[in-house]
KEKE-3310 file (N, C-alpha, C; in steps of 0.2 Angstrom, whole numbers, plus 5000, padded with zeros to 4 digits):
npx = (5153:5142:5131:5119:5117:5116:5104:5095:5100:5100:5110:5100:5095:5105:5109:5118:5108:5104:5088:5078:5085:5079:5066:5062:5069:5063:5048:5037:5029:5019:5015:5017:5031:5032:5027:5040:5049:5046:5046:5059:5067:5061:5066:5076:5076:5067:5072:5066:5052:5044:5032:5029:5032:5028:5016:5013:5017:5006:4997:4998:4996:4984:4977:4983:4977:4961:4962:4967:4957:4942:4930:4929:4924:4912:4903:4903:4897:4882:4878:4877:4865:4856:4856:4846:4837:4832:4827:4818:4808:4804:4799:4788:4788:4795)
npy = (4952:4939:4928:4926:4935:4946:4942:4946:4957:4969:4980:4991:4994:4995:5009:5021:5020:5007:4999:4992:4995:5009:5007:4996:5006:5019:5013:5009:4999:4987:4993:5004:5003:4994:5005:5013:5005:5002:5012:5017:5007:5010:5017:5009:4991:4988:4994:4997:4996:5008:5010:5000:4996:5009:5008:4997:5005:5012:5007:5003:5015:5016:5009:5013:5027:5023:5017:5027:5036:5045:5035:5027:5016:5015:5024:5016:5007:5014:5017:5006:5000:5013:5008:4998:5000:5007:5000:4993:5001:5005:4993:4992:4987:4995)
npz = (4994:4997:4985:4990:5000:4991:4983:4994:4997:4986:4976:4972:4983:4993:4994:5003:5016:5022:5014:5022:5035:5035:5037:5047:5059:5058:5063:5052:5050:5039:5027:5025:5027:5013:5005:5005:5000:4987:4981:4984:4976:4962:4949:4948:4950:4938:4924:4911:4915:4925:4932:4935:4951:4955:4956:4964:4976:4976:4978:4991:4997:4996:5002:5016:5017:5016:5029:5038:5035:5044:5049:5038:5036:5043:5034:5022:5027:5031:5018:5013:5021:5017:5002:5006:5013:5002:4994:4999:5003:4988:4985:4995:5007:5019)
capx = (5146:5139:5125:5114:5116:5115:5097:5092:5101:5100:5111:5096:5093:5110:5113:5115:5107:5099:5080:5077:5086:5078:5060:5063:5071:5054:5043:5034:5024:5020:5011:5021:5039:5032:5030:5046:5053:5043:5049:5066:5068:5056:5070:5083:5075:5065:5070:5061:5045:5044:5026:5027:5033:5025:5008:5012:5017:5000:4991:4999:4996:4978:4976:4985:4972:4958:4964:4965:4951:4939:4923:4928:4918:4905:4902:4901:4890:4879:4879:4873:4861:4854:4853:4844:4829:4827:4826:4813:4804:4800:4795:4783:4789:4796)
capy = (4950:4931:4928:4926:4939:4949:4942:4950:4963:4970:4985:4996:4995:4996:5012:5026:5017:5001:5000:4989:4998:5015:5004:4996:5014:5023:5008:5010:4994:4983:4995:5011:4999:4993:5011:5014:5000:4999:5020:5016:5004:5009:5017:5003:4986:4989:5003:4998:4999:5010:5011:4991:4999:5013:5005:4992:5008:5016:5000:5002:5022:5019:5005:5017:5031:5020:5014:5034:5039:5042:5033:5026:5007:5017:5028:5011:5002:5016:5016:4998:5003:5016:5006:4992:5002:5011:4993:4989:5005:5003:4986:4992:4983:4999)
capz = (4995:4993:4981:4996:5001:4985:4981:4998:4997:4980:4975:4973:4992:4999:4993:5006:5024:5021:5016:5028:5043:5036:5036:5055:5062:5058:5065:5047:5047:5033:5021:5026:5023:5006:5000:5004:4996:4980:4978:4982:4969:4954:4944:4948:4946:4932:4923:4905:4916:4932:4932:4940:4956:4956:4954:4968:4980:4976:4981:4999:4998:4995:5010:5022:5017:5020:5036:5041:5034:5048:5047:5032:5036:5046:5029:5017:5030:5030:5010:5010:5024:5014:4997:5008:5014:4997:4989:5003:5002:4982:4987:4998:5013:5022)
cpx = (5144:5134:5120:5114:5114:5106:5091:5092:5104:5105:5109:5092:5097:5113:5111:5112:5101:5090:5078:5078:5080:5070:5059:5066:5065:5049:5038:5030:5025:5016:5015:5028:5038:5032:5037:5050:5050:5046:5057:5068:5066:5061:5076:5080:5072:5063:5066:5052:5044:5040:5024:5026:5030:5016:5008:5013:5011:4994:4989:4996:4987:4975:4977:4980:4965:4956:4965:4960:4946:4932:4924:4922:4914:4900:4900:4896:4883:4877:4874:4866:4856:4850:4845:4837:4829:4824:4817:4806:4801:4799:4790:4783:4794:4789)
cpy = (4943:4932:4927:4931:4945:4948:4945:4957:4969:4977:4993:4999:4995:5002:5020:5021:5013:5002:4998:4990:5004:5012:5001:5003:5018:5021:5009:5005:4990:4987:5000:5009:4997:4999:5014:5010:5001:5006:5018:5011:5006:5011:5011:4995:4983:4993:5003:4999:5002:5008:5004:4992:5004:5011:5000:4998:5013:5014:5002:5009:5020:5014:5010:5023:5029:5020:5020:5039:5040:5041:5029:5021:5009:5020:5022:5005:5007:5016:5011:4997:5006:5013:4999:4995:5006:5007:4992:4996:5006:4997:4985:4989:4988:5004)
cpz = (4992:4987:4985:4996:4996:4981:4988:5000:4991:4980:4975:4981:4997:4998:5000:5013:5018:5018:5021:5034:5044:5040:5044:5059:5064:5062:5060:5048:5040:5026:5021:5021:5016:5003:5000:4999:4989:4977:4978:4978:4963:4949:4942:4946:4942:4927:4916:4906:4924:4935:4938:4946:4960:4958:4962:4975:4982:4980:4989:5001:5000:5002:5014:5020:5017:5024:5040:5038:5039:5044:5041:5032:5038:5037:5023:5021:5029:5023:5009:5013:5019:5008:5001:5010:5008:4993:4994:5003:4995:4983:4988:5005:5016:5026)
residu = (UNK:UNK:UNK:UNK:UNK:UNK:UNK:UNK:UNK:UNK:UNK:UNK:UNK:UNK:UNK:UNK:UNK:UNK:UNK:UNK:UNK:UNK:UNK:UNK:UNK:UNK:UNK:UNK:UNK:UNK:UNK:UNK:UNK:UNK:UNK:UNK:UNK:UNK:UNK:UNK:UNK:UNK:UNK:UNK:UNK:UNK:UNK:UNK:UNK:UNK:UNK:UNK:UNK:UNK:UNK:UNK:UNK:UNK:UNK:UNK:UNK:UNK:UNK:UNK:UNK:UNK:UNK:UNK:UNK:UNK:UNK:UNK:UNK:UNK:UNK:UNK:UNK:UNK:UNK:UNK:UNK:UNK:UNK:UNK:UNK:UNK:UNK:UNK:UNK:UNK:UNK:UNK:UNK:UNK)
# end
């Protein structure tokens, strides 16, 4: 294996079927493929702190639970709604 090839395809992600192939195979997308990746590595490329990868896989966790939450943006508009006539109803101008 080159050195090229080596900085794309590190040893923690050629173990077993590529990440990359398992990551296109699935049709994961781009937040689904980063939890893959970030879990499949977290022991291997930095084992003195796992927590780095894991943190960065949770990020993507909590986007992709948003994004299937339903209603979520109706439920945070509503919210801002909400506080906006309470502001305006102790104003007096409601």
């Amino acid at each position: 294996m080159n050195t090229d090839n080596k900085k794309i395809n590190p040893s923690y992600y050629t173990k077993g079927i590529q990440t990359t192939d398992y990551i296109e195979s699935h049709d994961l997308g781009f937040c689904a493929g980063n939890i893959v990746k970030y879990v499949t590595r977290y022991l291997h490329k930095n084992p003195e702190n796992p927590l780095e990868d894991l943190e960065k896989a949770e990020k993507y966790i909590q986007i992709l639970i948003k994004k299937h939450t339903p209603y979520s943006d109706q439920k945070e508009k509503m919210a801002e709604d909400y506080k906006e006539a309470l502001a305006k109803l102790k104003a007096g101008k409601l």
